[in-house]
C-alpha positions as CSV (number, residue, x, y, z in Angstrom):
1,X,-32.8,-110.6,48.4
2,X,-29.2,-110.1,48.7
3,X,-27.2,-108.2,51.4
4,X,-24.8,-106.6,50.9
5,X,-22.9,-108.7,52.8
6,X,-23.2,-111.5,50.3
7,X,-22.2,-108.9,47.6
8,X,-19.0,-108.2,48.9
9,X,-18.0,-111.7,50.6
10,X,-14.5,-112.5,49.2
11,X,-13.7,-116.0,51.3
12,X,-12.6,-118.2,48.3
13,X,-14.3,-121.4,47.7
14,X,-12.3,-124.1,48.7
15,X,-10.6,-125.9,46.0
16,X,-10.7,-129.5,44.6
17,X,-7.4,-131.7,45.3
18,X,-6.4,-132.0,41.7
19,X,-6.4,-127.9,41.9
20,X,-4.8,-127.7,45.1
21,X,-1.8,-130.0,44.0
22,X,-1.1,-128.4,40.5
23,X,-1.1,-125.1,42.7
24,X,1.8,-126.5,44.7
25,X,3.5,-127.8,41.6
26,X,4.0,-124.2,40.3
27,X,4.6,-122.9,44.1
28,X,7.6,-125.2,44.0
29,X,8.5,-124.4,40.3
30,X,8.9,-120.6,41.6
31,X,11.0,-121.8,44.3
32,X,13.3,-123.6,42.5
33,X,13.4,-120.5,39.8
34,X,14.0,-118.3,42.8
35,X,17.3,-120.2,44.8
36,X,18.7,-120.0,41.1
37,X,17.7,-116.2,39.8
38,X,19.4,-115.7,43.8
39,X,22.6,-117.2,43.3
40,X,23.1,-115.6,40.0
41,X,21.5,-111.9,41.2
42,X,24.1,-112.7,43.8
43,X,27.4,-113.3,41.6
44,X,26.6,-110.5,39.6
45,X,26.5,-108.5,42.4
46,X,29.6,-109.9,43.5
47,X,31.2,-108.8,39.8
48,X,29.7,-105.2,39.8
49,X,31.4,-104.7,43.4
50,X,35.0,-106.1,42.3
51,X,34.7,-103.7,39.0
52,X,33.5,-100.6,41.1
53,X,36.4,-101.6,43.5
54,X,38.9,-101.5,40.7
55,X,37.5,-98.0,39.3
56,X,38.0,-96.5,42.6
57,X,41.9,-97.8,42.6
58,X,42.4,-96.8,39.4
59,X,40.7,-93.5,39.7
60,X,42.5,-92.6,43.4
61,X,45.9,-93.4,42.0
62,X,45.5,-91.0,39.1
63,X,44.1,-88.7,41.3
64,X,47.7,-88.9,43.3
65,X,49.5,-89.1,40.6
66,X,48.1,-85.5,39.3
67,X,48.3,-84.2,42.8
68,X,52.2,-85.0,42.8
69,X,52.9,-83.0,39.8
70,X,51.0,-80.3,40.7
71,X,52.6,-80.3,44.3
72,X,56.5,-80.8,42.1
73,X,55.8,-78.0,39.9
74,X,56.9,-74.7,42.0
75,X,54.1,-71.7,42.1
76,X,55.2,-68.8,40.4
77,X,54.9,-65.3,42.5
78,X,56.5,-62.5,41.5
79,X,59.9,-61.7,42.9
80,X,59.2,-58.5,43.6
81,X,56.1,-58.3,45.1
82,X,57.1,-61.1,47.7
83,X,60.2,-59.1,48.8
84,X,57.8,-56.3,49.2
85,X,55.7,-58.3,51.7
86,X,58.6,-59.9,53.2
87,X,60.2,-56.4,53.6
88,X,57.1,-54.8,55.2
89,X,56.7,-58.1,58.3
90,X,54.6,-60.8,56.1
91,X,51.3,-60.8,55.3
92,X,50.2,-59.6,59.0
93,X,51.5,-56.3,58.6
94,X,49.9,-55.8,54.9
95,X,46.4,-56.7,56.2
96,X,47.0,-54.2,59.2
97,X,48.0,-51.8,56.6
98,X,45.1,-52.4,54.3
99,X,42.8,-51.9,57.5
100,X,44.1,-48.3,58.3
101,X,44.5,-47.3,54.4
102,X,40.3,-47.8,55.2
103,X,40.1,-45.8,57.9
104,X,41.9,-43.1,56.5
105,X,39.5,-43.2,53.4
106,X,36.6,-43.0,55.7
107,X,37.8,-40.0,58.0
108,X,38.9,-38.6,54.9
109,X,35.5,-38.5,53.0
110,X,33.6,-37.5,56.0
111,X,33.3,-34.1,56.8
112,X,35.7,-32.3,59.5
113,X,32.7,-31.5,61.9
114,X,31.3,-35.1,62.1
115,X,35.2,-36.2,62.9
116,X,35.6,-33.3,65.7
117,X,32.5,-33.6,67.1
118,X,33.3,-37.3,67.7
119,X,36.7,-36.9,69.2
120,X,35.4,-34.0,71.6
121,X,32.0,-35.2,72.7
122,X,30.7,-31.9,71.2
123,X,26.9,-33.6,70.8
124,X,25.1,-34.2,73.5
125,X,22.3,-35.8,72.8
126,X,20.4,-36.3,76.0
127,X,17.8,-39.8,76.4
128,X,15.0,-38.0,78.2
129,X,14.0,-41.1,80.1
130,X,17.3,-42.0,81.6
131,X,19.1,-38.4,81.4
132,X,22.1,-40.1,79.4
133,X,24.1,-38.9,76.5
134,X,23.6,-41.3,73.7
135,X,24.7,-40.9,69.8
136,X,22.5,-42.9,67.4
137,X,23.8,-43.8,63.9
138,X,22.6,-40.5,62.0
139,X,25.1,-38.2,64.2
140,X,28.0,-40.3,63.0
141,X,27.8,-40.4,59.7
142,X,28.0,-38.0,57.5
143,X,24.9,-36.6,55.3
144,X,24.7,-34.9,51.9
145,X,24.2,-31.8,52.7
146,X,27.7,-31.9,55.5
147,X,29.4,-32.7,52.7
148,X,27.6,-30.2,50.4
149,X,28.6,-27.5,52.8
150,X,32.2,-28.5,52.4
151,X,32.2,-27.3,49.1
């Protein structure tokens, strides 16, 4: 009867001399195969790094070259509108400018009651746990039917 210890026993059998000595024949065959596959893995190597090398030159000058003629090659803005800036205090005073033509918009569109009632303090709407005046988000802006009532 066999276990299945037996079944599964995977120690090699020892082998013969003649066996063991053509084994180390083609052991050394693959390391002589091997030193010579590395030196010429390794000049090849050595020749795909000089040729990537010499892309990246080549592809960093042109890249300088274009970069100089774009740089020589003045940008063209209109005259007019860059006096305009120029006139007004640079581009400082146009983006304070753009800021309050905003603000103007939205005071404009909402309706006269929401803008006094914010400048006065007319609301008071009173927290009932701490007995403080608070505004939330609805009382500021202004709803449909504010504007509706505008006409």
């Amino acid at each position: 009867m066999t276990t299945d210890k037996d079944k599964w026993n995977t120690t090699p059998e020892p082998l013969d001399a003649e066996a063991e000595a053509m084994l180390d024949g083609l052991f050394a065959q693959a390391r002589v195969r091997a030193d010579a596959s590395d030196e010429a893995m390794i000049a090849l190597m050595t020749r795909i790094a000089g040729d990537a090398e010499a892309v990246a030159d080549e592809r960093d000058a042109q890249a300088a070259q274009e970069r100089a003629a774009r740089m020589a090659v003045p940008r063209s803005r209109h005259p007019l509108i860059e006096a305009m800036i120029r006139a007004v205090g640079g581009w400082r005073s146009v983006g304070g400018m753009g800021l309050a033509a905003v603000t103007g918009l939205a005071l404009g569109l909402s309706s006269p009651t929401t803008v006094s009632a914010l400048t006065s303090g007319a609301w008071d709407v009173q927290d009932t746990a701490s007995d403080e005046i608070t505004y939330t988000l609805d009382d500021m802006v202004p709803s449909f039917y504010d504007l509706a009532l505008e006409g």
